[in-house]
N, C-alpha and C positions, 0 to 999 in steps of 0.2 A: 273287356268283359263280354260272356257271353253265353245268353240264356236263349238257348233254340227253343222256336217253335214247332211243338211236337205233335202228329208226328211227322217225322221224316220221310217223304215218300221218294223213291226213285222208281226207275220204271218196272220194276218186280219184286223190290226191298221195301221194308218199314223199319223205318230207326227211334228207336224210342228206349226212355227211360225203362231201366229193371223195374220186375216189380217181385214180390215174395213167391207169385207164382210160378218164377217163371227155372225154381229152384231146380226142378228134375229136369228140362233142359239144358242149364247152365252142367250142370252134375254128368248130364249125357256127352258132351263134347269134353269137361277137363278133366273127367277121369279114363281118359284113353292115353296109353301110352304114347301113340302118334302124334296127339298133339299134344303132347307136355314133352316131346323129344327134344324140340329147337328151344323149348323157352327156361326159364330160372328157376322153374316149381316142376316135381313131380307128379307122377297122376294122381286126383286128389279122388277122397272118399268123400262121402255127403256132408258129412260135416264143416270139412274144411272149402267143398263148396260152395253148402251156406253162411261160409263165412265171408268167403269172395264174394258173394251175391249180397250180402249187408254193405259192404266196400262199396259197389257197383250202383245199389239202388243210392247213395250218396250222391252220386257225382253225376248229376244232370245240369251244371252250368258251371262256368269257368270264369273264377269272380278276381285271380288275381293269377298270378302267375306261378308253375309249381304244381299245377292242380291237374285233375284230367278228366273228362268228357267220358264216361262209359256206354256205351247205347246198346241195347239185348240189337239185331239183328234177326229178323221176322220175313219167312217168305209171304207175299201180301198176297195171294192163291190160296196158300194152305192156312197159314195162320200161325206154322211153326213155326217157333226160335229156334237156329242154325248155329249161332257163336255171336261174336262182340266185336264192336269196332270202338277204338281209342284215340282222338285228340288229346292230347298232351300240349299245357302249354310252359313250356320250357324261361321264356325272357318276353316283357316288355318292352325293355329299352332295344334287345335285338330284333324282337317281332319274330321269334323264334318258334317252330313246335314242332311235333313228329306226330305219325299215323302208326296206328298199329290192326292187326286182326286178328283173330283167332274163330276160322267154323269149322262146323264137325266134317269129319274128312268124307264123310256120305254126301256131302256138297261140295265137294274140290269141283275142281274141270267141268264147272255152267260159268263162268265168272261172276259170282257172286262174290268174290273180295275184291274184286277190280270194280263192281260197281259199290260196294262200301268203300273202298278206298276215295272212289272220285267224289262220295257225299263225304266225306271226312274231311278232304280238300278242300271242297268248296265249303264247308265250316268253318274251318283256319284262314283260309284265304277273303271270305264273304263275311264271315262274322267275325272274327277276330283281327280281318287286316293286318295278320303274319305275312314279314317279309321274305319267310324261306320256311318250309316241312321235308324233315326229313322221315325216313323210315329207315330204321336200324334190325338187322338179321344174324341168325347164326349163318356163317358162311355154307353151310352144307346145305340150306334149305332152300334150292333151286326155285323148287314153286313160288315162292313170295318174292323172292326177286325176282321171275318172269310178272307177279304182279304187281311189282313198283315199276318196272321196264313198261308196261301197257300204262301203266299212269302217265308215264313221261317224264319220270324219275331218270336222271342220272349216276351211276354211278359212281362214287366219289373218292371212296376208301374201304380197302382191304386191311384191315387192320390184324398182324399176327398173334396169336396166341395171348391176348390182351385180354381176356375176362378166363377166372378158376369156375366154371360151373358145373357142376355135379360131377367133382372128383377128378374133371381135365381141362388141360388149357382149352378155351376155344375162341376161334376167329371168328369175328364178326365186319360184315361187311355196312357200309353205309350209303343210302341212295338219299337225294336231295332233288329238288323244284325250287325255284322261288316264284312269289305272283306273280312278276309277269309272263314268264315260261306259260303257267299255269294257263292266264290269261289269252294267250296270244294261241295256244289248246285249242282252246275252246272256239 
């Protein structure tokens, strides 16, 4: 189980629960085509996501397994919401979970998902005492696999033509750590 104490500070990020305000920038990063290209949903209109953000403001602790962790992502300078980081916790009896993120592409190249990724880590790993996180991509999406590579993610599987999303095969690649890797990081 696991109820972070919030917020989340890293050394230029705040990680914290959604909240209903935080709708016009949730709506600013997933209605871009850019970044609804790699992922299962297309670009949404406001609606659809206030609807993700009712989803979102849910899922501030991780009480059994199946569930997921959503945290708005906040520059702690500005004050603005950027996009979401995701713990996912997959299995107990495996100690299983994966990371995910999504920010607006006006934030790429500062490492700002490299430093949500490593609070995501150390969530699963420090709070949850997950024996392994992986993070799973569309194969074309370079950038997020050079920021599971800075994590310290390995590579593990190429997987071909293995998921139908939005009307064609696509590959998906998978990168994995386990804690002591993690561990041994740091």
């Amino acid at each position: 189980m696991l109820k972070p104490s919030y917020p989340i500070r890293t050394e230029r990020l705040i990680l914290r629960p959604f909240t209903p305000g935080d709708l016009d920038a949730l709506h600013a990063v997933q209605s871009l085509p850019e970044v609804a290209r790699y992922l299962y949903w297309e670009p949404r209109d406001r609606e659809q996501a206030r609807e993700a953000l009712e989803t979102k403001i849910a899922q501030t602790a991780l009480l059994d397994e199946g569930q997921t962790l959503s945290l708005a992502v906040e520059v702690a300078a500005t004050g603005e919401v950027i996009g979401d980081g995701l713990l996912f916790w997959h299995s107990r009896t495996h100690r299983a979970g994966e990371i995910g993120y999504v920010l607006h592409p006006a934030h790429h190249g500062r490492g700002y998902a490299t430093e949500t990724g490593r609070a995501l880590l150390e969530l699963g790993f420090g709070g949850l005492d997950l024996h392994r996180i992986t993070g799973r991509l569309d194969a074309r999406n370079t950038a997020s696999a050079r920021v599971l590579e800075r994590l310290g993610m390995r590579r593990e599987a190429h997987l071909v033509e293995n998921e139908w999303v939005k009307g064609e095969w696509a590959d998906e690649v998978v990168y994995a750590i386990l804690q002591r890797e993690w561990r041994n990081r740091r």
